[in-house]
ROSE-4610 file (N, C-alpha, C; in Angstrom, 1 decimal, always signed):
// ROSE-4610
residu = [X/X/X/X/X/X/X/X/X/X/X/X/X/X/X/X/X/X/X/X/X/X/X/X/X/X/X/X/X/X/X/X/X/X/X/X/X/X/X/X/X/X/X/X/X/X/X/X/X/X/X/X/X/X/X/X/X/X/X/X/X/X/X/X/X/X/X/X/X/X/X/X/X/X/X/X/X/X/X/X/X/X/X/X/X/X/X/X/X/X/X/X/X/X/X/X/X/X/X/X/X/X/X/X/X/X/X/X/X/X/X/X/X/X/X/X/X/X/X/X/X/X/X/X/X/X/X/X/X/X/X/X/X/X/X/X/X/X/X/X/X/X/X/X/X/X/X/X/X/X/X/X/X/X/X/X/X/X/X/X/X/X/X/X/X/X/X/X/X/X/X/X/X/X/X/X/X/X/X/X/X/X/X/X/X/X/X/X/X/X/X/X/X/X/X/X/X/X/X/X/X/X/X/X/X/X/X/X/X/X/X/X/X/X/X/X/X/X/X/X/X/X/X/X/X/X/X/X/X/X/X/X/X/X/X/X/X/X/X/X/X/X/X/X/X/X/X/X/X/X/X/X/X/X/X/X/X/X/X/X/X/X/X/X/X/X/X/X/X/X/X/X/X/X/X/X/X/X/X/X/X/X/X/X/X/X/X/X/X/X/X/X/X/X/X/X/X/X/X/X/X/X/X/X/X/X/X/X/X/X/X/X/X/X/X/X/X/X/X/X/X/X/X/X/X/X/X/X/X/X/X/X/X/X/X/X/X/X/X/X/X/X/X/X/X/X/X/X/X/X/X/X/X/X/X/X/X/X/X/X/X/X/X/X/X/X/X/X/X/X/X/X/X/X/X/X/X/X/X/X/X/X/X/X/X/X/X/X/X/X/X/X/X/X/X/X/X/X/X/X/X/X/X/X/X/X/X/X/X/X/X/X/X/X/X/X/X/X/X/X/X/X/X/X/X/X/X/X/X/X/X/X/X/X/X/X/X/X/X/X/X/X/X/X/X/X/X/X/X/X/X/X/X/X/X/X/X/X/X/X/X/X/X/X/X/X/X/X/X/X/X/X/X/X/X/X/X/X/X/X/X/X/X/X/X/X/X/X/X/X/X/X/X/X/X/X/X/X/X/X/X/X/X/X/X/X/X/X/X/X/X/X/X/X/X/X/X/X/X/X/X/X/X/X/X/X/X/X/X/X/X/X/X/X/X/X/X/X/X/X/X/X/X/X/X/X/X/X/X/X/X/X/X/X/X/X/X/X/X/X/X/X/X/X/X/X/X/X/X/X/X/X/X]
num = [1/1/1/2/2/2/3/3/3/4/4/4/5/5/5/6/6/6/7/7/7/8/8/8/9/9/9/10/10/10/11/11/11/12/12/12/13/13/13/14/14/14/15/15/15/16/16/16/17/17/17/18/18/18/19/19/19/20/20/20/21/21/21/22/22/22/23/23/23/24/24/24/25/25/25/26/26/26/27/27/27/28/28/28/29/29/29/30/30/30/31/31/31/32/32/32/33/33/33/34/34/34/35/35/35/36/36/36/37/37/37/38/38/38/39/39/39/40/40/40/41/41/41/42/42/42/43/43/43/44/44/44/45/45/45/46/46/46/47/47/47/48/48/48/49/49/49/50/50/50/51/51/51/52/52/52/53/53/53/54/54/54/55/55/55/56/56/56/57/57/57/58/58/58/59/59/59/60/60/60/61/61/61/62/62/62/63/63/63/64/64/64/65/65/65/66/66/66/67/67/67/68/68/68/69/69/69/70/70/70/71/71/71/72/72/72/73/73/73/74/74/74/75/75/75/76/76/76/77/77/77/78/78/78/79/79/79/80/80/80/81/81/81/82/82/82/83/83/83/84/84/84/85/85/85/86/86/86/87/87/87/88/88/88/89/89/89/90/90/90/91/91/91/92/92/92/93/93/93/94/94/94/95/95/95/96/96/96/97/97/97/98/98/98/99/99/99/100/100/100/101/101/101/102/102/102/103/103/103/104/104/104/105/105/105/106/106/106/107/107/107/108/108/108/109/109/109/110/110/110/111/111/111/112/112/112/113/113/113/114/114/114/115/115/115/116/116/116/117/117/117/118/118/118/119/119/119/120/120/120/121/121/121/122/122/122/123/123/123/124/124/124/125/125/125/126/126/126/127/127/127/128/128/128/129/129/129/130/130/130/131/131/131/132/132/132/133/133/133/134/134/134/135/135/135/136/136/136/137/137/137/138/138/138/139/139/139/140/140/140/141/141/141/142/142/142/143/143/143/144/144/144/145/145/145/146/146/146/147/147/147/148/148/148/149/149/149/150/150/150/151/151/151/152/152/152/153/153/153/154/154/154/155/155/155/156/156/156/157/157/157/158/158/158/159/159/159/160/160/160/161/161/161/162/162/162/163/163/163/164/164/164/165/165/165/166/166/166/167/167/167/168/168/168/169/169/169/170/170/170/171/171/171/172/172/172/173/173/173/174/174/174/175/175/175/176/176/176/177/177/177/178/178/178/179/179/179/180/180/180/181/181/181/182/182/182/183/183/183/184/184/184/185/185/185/186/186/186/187/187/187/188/188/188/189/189/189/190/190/190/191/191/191]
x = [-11.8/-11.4/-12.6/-14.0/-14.9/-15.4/-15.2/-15.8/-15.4/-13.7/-12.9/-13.0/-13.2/-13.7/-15.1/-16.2/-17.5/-17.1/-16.4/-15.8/-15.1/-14.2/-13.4/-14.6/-15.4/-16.5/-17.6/-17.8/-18.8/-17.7/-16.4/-15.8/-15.6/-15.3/-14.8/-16.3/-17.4/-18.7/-18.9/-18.5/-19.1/-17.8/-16.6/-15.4/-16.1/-16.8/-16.9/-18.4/-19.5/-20.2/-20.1/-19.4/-18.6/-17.7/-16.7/-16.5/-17.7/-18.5/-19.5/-20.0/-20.5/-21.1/-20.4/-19.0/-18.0/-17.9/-17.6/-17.8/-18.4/-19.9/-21.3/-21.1/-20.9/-20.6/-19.5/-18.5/-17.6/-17.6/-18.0/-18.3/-19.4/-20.5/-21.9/-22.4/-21.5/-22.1/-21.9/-21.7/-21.8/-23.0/-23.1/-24.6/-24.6/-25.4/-26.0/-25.3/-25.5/-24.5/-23.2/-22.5/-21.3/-20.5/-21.7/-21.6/-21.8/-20.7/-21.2/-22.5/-23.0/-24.6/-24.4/-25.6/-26.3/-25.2/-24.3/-24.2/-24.9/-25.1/-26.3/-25.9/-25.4/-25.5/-26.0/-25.2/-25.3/-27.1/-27.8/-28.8/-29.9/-29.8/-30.6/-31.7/-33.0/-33.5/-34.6/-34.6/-35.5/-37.0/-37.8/-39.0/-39.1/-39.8/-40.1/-41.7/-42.4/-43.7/-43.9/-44.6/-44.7/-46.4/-46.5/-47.5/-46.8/-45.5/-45.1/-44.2/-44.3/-43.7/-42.2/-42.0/-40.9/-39.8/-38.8/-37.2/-36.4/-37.3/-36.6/-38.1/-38.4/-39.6/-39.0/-38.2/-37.8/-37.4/-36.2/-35.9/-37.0/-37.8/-38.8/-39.8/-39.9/-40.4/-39.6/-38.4/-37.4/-37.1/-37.3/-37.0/-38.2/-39.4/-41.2/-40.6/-40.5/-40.1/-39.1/-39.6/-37.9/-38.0/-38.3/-37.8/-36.9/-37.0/-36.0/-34.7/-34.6/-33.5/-32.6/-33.8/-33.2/-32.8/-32.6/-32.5/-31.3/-30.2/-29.0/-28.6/-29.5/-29.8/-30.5/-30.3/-31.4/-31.5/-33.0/-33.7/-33.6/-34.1/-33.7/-32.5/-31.3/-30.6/-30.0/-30.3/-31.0/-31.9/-33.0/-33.7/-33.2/-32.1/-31.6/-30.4/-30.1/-28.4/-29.2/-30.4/-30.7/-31.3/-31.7/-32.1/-31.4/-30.1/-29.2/-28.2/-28.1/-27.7/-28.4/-30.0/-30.7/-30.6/-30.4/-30.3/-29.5/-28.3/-27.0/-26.6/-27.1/-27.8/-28.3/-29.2/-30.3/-29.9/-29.1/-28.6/-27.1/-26.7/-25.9/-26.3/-27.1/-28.0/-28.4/-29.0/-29.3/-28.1/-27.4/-26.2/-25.3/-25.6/-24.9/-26.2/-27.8/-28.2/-28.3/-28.3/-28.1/-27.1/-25.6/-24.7/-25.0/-25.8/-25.8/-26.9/-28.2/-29.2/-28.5/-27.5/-27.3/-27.2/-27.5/-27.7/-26.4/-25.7/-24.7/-23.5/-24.0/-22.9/-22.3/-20.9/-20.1/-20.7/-20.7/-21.0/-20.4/-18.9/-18.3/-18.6/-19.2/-19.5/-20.9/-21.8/-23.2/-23.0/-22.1/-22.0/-21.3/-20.4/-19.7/-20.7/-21.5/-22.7/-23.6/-23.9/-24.8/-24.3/-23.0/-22.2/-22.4/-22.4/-22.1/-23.8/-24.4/-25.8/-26.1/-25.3/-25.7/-24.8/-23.9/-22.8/-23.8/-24.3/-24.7/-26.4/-26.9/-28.2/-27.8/-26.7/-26.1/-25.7/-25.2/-24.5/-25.9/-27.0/-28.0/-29.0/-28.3/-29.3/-29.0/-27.5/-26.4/-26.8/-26.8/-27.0/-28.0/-29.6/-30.4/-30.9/-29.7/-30.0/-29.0/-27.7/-27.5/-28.5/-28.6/-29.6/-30.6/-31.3/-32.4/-32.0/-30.6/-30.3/-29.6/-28.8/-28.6/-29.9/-30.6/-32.0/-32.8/-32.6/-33.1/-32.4/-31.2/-30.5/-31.0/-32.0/-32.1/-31.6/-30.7/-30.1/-31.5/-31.4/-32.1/-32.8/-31.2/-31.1/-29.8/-30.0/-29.0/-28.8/-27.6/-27.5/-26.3/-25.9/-25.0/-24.5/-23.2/-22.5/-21.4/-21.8/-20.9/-20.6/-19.2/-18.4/-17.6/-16.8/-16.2/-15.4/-14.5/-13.6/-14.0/-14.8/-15.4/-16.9/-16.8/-18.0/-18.6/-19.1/-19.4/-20.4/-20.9/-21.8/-22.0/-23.2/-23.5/-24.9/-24.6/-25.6/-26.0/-27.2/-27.7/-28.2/-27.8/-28.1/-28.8/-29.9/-30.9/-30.3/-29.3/-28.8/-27.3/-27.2/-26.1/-25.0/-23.6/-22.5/-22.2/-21.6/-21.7/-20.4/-20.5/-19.6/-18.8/-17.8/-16.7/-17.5/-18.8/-18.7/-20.0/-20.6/-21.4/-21.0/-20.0/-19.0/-18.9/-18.7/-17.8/-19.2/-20.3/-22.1/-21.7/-21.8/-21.9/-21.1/-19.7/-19.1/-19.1/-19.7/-20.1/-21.0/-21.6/-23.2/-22.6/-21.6/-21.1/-20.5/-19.5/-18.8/-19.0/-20.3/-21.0/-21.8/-22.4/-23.7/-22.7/-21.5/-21.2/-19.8/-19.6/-18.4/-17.1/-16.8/-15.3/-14.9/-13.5/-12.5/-13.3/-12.7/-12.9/-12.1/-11.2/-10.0/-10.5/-11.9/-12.8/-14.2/-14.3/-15.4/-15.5/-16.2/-16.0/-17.2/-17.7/-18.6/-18.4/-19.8/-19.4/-21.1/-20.6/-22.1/-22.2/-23.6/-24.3/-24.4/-24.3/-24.4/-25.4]
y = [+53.9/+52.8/+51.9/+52.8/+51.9/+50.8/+51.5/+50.4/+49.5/+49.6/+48.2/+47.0/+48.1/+46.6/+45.8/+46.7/+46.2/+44.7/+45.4/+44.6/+43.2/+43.7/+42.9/+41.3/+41.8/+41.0/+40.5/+41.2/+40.6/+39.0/+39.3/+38.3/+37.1/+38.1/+36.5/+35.8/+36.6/+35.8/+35.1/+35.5/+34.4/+33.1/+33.4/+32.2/+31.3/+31.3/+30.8/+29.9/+30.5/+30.1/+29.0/+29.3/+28.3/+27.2/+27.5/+26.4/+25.6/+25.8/+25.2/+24.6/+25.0/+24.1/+23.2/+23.1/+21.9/+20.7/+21.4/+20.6/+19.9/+20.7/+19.8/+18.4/+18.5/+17.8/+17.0/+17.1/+16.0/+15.2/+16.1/+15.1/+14.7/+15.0/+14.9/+13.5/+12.9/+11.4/+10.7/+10.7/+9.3/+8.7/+7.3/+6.8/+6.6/+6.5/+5.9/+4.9/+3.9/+2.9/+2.9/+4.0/+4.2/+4.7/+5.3/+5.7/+4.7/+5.6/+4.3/+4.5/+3.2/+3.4/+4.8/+5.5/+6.3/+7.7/+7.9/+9.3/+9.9/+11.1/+11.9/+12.3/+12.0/+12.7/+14.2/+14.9/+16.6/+16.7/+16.9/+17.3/+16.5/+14.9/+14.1/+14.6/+14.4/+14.6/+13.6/+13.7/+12.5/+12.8/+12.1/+12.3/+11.8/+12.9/+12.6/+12.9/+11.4/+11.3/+12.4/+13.1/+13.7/+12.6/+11.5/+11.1/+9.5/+9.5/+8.1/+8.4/+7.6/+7.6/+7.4/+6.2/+5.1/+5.7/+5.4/+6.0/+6.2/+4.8/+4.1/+5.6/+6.1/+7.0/+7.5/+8.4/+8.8/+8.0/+7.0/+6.1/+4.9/+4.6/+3.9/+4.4/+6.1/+7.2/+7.2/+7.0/+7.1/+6.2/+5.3/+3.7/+3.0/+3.8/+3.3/+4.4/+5.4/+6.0/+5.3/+4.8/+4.6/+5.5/+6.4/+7.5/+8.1/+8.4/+8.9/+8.5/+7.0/+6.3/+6.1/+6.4/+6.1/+7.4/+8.7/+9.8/+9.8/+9.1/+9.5/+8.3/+7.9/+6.4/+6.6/+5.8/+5.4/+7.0/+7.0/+7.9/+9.5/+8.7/+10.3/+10.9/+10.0/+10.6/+12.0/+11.7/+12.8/+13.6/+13.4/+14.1/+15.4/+15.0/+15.6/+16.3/+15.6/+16.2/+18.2/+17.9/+18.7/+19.7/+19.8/+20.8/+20.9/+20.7/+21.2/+21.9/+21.7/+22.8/+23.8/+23.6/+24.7/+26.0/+25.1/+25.7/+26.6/+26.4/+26.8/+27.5/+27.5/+28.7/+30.0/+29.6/+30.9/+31.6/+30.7/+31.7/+32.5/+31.9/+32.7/+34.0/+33.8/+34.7/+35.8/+35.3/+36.3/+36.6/+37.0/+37.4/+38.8/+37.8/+38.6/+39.9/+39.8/+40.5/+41.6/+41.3/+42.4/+43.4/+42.5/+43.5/+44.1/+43.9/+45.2/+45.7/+45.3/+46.1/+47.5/+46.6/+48.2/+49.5/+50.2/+51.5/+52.3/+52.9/+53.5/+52.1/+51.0/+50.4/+50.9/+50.7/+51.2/+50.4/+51.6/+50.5/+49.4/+49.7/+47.8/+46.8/+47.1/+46.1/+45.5/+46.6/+46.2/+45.8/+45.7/+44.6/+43.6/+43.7/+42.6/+41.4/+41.9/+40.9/+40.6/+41.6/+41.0/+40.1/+40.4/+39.4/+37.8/+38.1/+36.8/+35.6/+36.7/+35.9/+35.9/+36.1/+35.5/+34.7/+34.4/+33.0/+32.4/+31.9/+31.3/+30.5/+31.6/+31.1/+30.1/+30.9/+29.8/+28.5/+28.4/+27.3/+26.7/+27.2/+26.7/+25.6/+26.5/+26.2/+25.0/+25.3/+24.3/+22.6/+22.9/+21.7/+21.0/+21.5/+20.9/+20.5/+21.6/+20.9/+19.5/+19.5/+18.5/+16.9/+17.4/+16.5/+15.5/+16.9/+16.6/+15.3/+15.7/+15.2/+13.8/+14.0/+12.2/+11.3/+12.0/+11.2/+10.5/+11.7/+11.1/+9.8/+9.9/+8.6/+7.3/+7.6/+6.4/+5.8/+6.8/+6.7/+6.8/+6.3/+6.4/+7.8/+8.3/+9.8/+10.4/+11.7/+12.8/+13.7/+14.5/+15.2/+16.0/+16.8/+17.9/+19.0/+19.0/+19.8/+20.9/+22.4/+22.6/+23.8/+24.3/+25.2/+25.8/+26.8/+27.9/+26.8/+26.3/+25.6/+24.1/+23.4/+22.1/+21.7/+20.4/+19.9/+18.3/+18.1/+16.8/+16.1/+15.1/+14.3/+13.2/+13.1/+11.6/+10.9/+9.7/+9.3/+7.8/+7.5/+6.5/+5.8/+4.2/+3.3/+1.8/+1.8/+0.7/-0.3/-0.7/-2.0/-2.3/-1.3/-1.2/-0.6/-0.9/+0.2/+0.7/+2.5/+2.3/+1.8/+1.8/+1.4/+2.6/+2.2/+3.1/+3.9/+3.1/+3.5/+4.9/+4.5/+5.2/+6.4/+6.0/+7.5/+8.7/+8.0/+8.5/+9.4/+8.9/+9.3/+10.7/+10.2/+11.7/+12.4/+12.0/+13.1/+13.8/+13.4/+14.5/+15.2/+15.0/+15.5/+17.0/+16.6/+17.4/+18.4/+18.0/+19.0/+19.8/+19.5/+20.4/+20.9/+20.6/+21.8/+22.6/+22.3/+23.0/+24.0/+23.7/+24.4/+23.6/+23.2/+22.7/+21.4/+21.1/+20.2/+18.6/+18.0/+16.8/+16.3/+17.4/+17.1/+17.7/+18.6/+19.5/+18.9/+17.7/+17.0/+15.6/+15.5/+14.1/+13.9/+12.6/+11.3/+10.1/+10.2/+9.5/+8.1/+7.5/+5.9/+6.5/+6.7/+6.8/+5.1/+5.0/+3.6/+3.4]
z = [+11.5/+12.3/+12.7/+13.1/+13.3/+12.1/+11.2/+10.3/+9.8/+9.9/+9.9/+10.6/+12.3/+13.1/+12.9/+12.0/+11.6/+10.7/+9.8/+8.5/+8.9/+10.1/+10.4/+11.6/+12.5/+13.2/+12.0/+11.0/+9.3/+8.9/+8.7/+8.5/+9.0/+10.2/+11.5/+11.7/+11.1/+12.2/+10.6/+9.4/+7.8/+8.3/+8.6/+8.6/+9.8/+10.7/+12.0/+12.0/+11.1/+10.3/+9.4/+8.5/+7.2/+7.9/+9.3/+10.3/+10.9/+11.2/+11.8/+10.8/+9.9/+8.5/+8.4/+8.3/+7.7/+8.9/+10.2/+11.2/+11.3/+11.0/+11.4/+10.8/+9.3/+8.2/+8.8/+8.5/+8.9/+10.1/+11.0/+12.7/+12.6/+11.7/+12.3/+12.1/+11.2/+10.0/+11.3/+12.6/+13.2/+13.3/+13.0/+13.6/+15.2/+15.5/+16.9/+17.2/+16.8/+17.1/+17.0/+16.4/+16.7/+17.8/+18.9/+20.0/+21.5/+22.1/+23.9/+23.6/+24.8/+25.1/+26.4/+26.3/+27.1/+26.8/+26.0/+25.7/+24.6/+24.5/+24.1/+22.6/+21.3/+20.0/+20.0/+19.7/+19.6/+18.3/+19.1/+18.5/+18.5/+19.2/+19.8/+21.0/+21.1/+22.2/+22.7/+23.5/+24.3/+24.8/+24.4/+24.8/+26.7/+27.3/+28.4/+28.7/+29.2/+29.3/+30.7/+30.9/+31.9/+33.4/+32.5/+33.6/+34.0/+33.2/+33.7/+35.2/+36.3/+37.6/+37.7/+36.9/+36.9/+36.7/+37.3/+37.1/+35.4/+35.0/+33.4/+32.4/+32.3/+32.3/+30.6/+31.1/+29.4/+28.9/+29.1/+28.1/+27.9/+28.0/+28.0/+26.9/+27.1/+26.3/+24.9/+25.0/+23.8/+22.9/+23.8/+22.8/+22.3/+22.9/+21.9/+20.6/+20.2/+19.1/+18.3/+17.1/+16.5/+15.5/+14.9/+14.9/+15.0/+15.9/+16.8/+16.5/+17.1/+17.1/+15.9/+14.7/+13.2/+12.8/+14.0/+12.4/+12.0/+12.3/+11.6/+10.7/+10.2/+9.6/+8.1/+7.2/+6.0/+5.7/+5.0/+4.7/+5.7/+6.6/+7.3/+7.7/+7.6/+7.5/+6.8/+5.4/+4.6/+5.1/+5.6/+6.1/+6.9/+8.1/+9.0/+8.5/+7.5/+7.1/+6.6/+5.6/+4.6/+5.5/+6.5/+7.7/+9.0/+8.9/+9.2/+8.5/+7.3/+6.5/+6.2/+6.2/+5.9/+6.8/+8.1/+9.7/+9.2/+9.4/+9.3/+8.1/+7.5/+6.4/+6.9/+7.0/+7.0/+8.7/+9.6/+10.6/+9.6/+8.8/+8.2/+7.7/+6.8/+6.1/+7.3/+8.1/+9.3/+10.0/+10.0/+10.7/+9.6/+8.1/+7.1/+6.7/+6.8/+6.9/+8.0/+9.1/+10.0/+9.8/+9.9/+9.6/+8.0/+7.5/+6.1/+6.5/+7.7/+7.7/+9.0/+9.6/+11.0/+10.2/+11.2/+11.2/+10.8/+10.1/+9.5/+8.9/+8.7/+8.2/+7.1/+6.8/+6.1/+4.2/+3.4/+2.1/+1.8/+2.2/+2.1/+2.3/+3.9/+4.9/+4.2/+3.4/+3.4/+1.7/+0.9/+0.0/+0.2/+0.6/+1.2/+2.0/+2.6/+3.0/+2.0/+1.3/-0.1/-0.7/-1.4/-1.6/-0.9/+0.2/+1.1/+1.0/+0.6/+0.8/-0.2/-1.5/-2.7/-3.2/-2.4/-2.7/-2.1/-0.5/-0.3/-0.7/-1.3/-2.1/-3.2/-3.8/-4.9/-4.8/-3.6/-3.5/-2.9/-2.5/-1.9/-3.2/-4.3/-6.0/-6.3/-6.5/-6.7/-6.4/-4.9/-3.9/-4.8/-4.4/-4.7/-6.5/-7.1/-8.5/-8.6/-7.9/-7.8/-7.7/-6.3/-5.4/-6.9/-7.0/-7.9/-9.2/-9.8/-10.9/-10.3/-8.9/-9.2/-8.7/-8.1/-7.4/-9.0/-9.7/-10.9/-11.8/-11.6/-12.2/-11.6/-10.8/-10.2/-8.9/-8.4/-6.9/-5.8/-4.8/-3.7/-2.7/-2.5/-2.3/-1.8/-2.0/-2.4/-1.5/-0.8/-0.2/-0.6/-1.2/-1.3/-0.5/-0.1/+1.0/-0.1/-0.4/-0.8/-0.2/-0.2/+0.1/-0.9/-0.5/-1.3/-2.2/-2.0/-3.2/-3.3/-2.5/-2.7/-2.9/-2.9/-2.8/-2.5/-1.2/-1.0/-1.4/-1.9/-2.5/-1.5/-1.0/+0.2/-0.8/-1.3/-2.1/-1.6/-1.5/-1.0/-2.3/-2.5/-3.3/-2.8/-3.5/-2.9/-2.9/-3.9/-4.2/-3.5/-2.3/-2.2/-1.8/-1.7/-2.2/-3.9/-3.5/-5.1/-5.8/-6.9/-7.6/-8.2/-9.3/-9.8/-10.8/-11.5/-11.9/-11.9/-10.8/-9.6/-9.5/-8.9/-8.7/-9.6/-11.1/-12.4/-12.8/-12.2/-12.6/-12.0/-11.2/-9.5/-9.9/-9.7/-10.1/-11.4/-12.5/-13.5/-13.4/-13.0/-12.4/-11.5/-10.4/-9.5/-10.0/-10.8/-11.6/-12.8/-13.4/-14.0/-13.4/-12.3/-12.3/-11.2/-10.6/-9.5/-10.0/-11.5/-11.4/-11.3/-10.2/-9.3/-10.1/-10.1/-10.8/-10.0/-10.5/-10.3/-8.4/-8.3/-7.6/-6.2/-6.5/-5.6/-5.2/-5.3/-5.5/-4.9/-3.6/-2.7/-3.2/-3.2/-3.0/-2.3/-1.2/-0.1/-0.3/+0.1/+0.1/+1.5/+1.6/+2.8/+3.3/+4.3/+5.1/+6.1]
């Protein structure tokens, strides 16, 4: 019985994980300006000068950076997308490792997490051979989201939105190096 419930908390903590990833992804694309002024973007932080007096002090501190202001924008957008998956990764990885490193885990439980961290390395390979190959057609830049039965494509074009026939690029690209149907396979214009 105890090892079912091991089995059973191994599972719920990889599905709850693999929720958060998708989440992050689908909620996370807002820009800044899509938001009121003065509420906070989940993972935004503000610089506070510690020698300035003035009331306006951090935001004063926050709006000399545009940095800052731009990461869910352009280039870094990418930037941030690709280390928040990494994040959310490797806390995966670390969670799927422990439960196969505890002390009497059941052998199921401790392949069953091997298992789990070698889907996710794959899909880690995946991503960035993606990445790699549409950057090489000449696109701007690439970010690959994939999960058990899909796969999202966010591609940035200098000249642009993409076209159909943009798409028809990506999505081959996606569907061969990833495996998954055509029908398993979003492409999105980063904006």
């Amino acid at each position: 019985m105890r090892n079912w419930k091991r089995y059973a908390v191994t599972a719920t903590m990889v599905v709850l994980v693999g929720a958060a990833v998708f989440l992050n992804f689908k909620y996370g694309s807002n820009s800044p300006q899509d938001t009121d002024a003065g509420t906070k973007i989940l993972g935004e932080s503000t610089l506070v000068s510690g020698g300035e007096s003035s009331s306006g002090g951090a935001q004063e501190a926050a709006s000399s950076n545009p940095d800052e202001e731009s990461v869910y924008t352009g280039s870094d957008y990418f930037a941030s997308a690709r280390l928040t998956r990494q994040q959310a990764r490797d806390n995966a990885i670390s969670l799927l490792q422990k439960a196969a490193d505890e002390k009497g885990a059941a052998q199921d439980v401790v392949d069953k997490a091997s298992d789990g961290i070698q889907v996710l390395a794959s899909y880690t390979m995946k991503e960035a051979q993606i990445e790699n190959l549409v950057t090489a057609k000449g696109y701007a830049d690439c970010v690959a989201f994939m999960g058990d039965d899909s796969i999202s494509v966010v591609v940035s074009k200098e000249s642009g939105e993409l076209t159909s026939e943009d798409v028809a690029k990506i999505m081959d690209i996606a569907c061969t190096e990833s495996g998954y149907s055509p029908s398993a396979v979003k492409v999105m214009s980063a904006n």
